[in-house]
C-alpha positions in Angstrom: 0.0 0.0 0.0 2.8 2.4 0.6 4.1 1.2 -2.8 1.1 2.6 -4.2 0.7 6.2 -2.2 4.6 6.8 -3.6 4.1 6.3 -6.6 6.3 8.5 -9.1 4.5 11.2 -10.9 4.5 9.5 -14.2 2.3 6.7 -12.8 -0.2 9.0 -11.5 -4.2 8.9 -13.0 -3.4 12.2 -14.3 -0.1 11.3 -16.0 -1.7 8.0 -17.3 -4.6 9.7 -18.9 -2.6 12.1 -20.9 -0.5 10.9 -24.0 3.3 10.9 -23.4 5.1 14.1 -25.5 8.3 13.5 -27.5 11.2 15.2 -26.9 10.1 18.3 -29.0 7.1 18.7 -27.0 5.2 17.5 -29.4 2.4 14.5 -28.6 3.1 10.9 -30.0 1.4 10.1 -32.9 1.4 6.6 -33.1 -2.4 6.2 -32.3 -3.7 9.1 -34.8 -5.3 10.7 -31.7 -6.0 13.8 -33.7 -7.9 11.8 -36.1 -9.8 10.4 -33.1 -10.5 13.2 -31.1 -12.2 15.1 -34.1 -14.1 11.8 -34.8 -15.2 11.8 -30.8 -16.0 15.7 -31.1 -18.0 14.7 -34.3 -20.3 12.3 -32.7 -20.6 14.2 -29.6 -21.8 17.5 -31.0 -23.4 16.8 -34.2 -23.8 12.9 -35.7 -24.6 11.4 -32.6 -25.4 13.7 -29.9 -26.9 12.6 -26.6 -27.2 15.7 -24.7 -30.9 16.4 -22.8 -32.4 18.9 -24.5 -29.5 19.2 -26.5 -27.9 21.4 -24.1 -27.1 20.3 -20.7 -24.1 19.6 -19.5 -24.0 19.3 -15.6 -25.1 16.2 -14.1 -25.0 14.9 -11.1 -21.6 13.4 -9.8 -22.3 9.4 -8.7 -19.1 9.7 -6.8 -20.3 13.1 -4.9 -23.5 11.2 -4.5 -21.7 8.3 -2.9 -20.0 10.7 -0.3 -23.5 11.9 0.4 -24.9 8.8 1.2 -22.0 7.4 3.3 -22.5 11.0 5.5 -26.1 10.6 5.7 -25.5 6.6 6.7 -23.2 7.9 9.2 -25.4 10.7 10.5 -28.7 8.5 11.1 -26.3 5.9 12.9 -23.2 7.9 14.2 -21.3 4.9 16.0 -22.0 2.0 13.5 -21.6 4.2 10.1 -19.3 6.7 11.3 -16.9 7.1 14.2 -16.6 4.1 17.0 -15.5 6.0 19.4 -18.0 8.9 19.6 -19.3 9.7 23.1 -22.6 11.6 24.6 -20.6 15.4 24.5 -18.9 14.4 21.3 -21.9 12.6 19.0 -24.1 16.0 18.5 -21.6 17.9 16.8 -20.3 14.9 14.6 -23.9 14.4 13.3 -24.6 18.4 12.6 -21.1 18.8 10.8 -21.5 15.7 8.9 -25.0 16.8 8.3 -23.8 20.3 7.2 -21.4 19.0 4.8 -24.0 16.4 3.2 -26.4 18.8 2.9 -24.2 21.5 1.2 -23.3 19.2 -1.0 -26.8 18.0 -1.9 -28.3 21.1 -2.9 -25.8 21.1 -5.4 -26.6 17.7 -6.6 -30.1 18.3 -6.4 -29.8 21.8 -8.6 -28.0 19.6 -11.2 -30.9 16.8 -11.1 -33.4 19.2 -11.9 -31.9 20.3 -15.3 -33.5 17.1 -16.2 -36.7 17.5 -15.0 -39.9 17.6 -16.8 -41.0 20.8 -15.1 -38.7 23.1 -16.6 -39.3 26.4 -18.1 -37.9 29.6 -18.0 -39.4 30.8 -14.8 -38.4 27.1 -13.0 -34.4 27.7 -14.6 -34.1 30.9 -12.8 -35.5 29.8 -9.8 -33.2 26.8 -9.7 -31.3 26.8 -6.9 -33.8 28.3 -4.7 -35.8 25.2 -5.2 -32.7 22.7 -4.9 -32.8 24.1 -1.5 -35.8 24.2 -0.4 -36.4 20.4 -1.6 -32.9 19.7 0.1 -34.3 21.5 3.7 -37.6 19.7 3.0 -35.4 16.2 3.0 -33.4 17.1 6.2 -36.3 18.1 8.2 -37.6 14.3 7.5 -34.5 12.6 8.4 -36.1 11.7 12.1 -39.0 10.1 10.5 -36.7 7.9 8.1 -34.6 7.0 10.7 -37.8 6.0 13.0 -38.6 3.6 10.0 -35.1 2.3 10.0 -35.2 0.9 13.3 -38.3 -0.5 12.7 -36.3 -2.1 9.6 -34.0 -3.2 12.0 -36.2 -4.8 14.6 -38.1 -6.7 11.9 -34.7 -8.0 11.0 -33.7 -9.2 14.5 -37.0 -10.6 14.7 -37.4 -12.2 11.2 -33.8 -13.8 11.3 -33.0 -16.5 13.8 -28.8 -15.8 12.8 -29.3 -12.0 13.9 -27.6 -12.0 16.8 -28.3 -8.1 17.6 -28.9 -5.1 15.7 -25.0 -3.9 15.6 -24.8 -7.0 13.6 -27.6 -6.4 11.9 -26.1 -2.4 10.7 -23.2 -4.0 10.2 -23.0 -7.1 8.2 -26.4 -7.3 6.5 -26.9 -6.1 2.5 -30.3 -6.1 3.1 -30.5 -3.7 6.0 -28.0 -1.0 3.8 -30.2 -1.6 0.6 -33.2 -0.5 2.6 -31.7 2.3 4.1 -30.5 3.8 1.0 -34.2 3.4 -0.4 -35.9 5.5 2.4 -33.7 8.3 1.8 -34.2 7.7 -2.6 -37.6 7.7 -1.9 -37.7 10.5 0.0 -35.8 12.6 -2.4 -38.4 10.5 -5.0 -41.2 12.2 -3.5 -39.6 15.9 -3.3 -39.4 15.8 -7.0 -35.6 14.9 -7.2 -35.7 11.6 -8.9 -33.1 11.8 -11.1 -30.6 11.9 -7.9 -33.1 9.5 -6.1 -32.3 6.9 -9.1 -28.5 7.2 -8.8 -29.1 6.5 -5.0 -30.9 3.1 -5.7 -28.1 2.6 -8.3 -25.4 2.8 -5.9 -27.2 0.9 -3.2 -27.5 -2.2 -6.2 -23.7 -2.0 -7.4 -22.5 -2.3 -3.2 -25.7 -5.1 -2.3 -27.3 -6.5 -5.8 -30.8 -5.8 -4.0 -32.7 -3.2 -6.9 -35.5 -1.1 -5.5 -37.1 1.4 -7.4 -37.6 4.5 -5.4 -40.9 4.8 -6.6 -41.6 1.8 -4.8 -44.2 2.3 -1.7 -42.8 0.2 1.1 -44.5 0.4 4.8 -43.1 -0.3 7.6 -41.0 -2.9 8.8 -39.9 -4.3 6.1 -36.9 -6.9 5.9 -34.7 -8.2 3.1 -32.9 -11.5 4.3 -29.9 -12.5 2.5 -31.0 -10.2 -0.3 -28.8 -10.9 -4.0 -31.1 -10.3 -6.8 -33.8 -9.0 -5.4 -35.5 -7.1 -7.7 -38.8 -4.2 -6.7 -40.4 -2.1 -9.4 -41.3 1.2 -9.6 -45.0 1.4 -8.9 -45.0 -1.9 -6.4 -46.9 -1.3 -3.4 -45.5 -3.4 -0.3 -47.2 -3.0 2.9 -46.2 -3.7 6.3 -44.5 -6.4 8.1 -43.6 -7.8 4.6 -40.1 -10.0 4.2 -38.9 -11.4 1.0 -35.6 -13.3 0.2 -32.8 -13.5 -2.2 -33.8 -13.7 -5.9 -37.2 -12.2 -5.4 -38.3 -10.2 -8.4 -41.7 -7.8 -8.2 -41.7 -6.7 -11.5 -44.4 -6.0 -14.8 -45.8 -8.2 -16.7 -45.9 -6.6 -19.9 -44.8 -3.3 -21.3 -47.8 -1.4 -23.4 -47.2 0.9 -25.8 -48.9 4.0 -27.3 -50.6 4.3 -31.3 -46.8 5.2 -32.3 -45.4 1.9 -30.5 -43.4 3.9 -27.7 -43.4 2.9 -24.5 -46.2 4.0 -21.7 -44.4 5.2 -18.6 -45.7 5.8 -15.1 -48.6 3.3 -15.4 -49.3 1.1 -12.9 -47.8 -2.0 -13.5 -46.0 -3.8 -10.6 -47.2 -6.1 -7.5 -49.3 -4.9 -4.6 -48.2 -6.8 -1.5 -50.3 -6.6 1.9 -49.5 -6.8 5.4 -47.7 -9.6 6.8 -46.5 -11.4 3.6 -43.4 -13.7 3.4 -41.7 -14.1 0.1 -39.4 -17.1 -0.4 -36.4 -17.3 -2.6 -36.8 -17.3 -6.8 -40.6 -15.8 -6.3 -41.3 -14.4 -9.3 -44.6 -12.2 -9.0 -45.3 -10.2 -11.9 -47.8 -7.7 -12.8 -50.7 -5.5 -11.0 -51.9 -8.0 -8.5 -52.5 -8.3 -5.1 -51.2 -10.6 -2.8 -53.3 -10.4 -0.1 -52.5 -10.0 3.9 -50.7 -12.6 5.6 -49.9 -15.0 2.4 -47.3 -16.8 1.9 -45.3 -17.3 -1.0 -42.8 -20.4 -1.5 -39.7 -20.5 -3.3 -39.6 -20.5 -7.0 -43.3 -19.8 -7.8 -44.2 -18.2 -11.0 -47.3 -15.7 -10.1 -48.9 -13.7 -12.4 -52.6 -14.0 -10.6 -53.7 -12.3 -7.6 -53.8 -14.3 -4.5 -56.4 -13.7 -1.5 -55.3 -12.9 2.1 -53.7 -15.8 4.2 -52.8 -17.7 1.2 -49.9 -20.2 1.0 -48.4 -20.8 -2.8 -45.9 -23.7 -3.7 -44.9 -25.1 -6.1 -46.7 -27.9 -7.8 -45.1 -31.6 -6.4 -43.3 -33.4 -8.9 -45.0 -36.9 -9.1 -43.9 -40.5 -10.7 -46.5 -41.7 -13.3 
């Protein structure tokens, strides 16, 4: 490791992403990069352009975002997420500087987000950052109700998961617990009309756990993931309270309609509504807008595409010998 922190200046990022210059100072050749930059520059501004609306530039930073997210992490849990050895006169004033930086940082992600939103118009573009900040004061001032549903996160998972040995352990070691965490706060920024930057949140939270959840998704309280890899939760599925589902689990859409000019129809609803006290075993697929009613349970593997009353119990059909 100390290898790598001293390494020379010609091995740096910087120096690597840079061609090397001959001794006349002029750049080498060999790879026609002239020839390839104009063709870059071609396809970027003209042939093949991909810029929204044309025009904008600024996005979001996922990296920046990723800072965000670890601060926020660390605020809602000080100890666990951010410094061991914080104490009662010490814990306040990590949580409002970390806070302060997060949220300064925010605003500014959130400005950028909103270049992309379907809102804009002239009066909206002038009034940018005024709203980034009022949508980013809006999301602080909920941060004790998200983390009130995190611990009820948390106690569903001590309760749900007989290897849960305590809730440290749970914060700690458990993909599922950090999946759902980073959804609250996507969905919150969902709601506040930043979801652009509430997407890249779910995307980050999927890279680190393999657990997807839209931040459209309605999810009540108490809600634990076990295990977790591959689960899969659309945008407009409803999950209500007391719910757990394991790895592999996909609520997802059946089909995908399309308008008279064969272009996709967005913002339907299209995904699974799941009541109260449902269990979800590994493989479920349930696709589709139907209702699997309070206290079901679904086994492992099953195919649904039906809805299912309350207290019902799905397997799969038994193999049998002729």
């Amino acid at each position: 490791m100390n290898a790598l922190l001293n390494m020379p200046d010609a091995l740096t990022a910087e120096s690597r992403l840079t061609p090397a210059a001959n001794a006349d100072g002029s750049h080498d050749k060999h790879w026609g990069l002239s020839e390839v930059v104009n063709g870059l520059r071609q396809s970027r501004e003209h042939t093949k352009k991909i810029r929204y609306q044309g025009r904008v530039r600024e996005l979001p930073s996922r990296e920046i975002m990723q800072q965000i997210l670890d601060g926020l992490a660390a605020a809602l849990f000080p100890t666990h997420y951010g410094r061991p050895d914080l104490n009662d006169e010490s814990i306040d004033h990590f949580v409002g500087s970390t806070l302060h930086a997060c949220l300064t940082q925010l605003a500014e992600q959130v400005r950028r987000s909103l270049l992309f939103s379907a809102e804009r118009s002239a009066a909206f573009d002038h009034n940018l950052k005024q709203i980034a900040d009022e949508v980013t004061r809006s999301f602080a001032s909920q941060l004790p109700d998200i983390r009130a549903f995190l611990v009820g996160d948390l106690n569903a998972a001590q309760q749900g998961d007989p290897a849960a040995n305590s809730i440290s352990e749970i914060l700690l070691c458990y993909p599922g617990f950090r999946a759902v965490l980073s959804y609250r706060l996507a969905h919150t920024l969902y709601l506040l009309g930043a979801p652009f930057l509430a997407r890249i949140i779910s995307n980050l939270a999927y890279a680190s756990t393999g657990i997807d959840i839209h931040p459209g998704a309605r999810i009540g309280a108490e809600f634990f993931i076990d295990h977790g890899s591959g689960v899969v939760i659309g945008e407009t599925s409803i999950i209500g309270e007391r719910v757990r589902i394991y790895q592999a689990v996909t609520l997802g859409s059946k089909s995908f309609p399309t308008d008279e000019n064969g272009n996709l129809v967005k913002g339907n609803a299209r995904h699974p509504i799941v009541e109260d006290d449902v269990v979800i075993y590994a493989g479920a697929t349930i696709l589709g807008r139907i209702t699997i009613g309070k206290g079901s349970v679904i086994g492992g593997n099953v195919w649904l595409t039906q809805s299912v009353p309350a207290n019902s119990h799905i397997s799969q059909a038994s193999n049998r010998n002729s």
